[in-house]
C-alpha positions in Angstrom: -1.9 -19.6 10.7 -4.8 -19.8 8.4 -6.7 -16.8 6.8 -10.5 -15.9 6.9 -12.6 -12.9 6.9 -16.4 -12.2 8.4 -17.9 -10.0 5.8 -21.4 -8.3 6.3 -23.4 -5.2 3.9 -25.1 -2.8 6.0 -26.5 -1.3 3.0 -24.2 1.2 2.2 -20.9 -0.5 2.6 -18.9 -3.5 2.9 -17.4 -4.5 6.7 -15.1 -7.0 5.8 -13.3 -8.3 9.7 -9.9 -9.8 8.2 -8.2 -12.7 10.9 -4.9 -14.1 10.6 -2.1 -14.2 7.9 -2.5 -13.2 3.9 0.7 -14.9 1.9 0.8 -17.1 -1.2 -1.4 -19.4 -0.3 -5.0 -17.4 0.0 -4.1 -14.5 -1.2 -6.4 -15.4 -4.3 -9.0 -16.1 -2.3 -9.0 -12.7 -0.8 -9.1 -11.3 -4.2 -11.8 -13.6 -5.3 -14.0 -12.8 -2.3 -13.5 -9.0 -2.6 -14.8 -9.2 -5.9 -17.5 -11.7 -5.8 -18.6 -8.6 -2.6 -18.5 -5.9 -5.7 -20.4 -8.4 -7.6 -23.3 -8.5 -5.3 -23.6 -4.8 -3.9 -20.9 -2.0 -5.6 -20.7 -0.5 -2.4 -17.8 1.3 -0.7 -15.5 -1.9 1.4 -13.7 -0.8 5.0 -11.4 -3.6 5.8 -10.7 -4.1 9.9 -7.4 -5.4 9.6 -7.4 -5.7 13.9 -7.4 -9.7 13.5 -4.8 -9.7 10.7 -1.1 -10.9 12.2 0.5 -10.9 8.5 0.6 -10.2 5.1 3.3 -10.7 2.1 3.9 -9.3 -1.1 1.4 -11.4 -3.0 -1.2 -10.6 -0.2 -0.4 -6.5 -1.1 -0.6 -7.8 -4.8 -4.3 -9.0 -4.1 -5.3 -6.1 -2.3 -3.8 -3.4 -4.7 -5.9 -5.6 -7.6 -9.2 -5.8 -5.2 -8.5 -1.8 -4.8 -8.6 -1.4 -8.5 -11.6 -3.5 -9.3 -13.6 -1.6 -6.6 -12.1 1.5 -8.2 -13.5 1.0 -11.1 -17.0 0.5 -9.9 -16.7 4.3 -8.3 -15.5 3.4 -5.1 -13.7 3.2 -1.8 -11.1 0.7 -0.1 -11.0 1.6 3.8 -8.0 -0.3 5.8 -8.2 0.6 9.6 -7.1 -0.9 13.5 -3.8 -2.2 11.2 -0.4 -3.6 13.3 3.1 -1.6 13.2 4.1 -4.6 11.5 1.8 -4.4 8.3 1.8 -0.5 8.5 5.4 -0.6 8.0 5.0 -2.6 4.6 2.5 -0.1 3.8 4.8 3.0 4.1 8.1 1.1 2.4 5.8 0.1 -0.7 3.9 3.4 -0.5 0.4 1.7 -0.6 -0.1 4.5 2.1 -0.4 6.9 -0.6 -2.5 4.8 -1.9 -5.0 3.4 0.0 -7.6 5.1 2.5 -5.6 4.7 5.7 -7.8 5.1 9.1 -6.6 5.7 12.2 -3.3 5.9 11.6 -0.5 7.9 12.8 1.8 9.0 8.9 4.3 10.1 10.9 5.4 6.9 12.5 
């Protein structure tokens, strides 16, 4: 299954719709989008992750290096609407802890 993302600035924040599966293969991309975003408006980013059916350690990778980037520019990584599946990755690694979880049960 392939990757893309439907990204739109309502100008205060990114809405970034995320479809599909994040592994090796685009998992750059996903970086490189993120930050070409920050680029164009520093703006807080709020990731739906309702379309997203998978991700893999290098897709984590690019989104803990996306969160630090926006980090640096002062602001805020919002993941909400994410599967069991991907929450459970979450809460092994403890990206939980680190990134701004919506919607989300912690004690599942």
């Amino acid at each position: 299954m392939d990757f893309n993302m439907e990204k739109t600035f309502d100008g205060s924040r990114w809405r970034v719709e995320l479809h599909g599966e994040i592994d090796i293969y685009n998992s750059t991309d996903l970086k490189t989008q993120l930050s070409e975003m920050m680029d164009e408006h520093s703006a807080d980013v709020h990731l739906d992750c309702t379309g997203l059916e998978y991700i893999d350690s290098t897709g984590l990778g690019a989104l803990v290096g996306a969160l630090k980037n926006i980090k640096s520019k002062g602001q805020e990584m919002h993941l909400s609407n994410i599967k069991s599946n991907i929450l459970k990755l979450f809460k092994i690694t403890s990206l939980d802890k680190v990134f701004i979880l919506e919607g989300v049960d912690n004690n599942e």
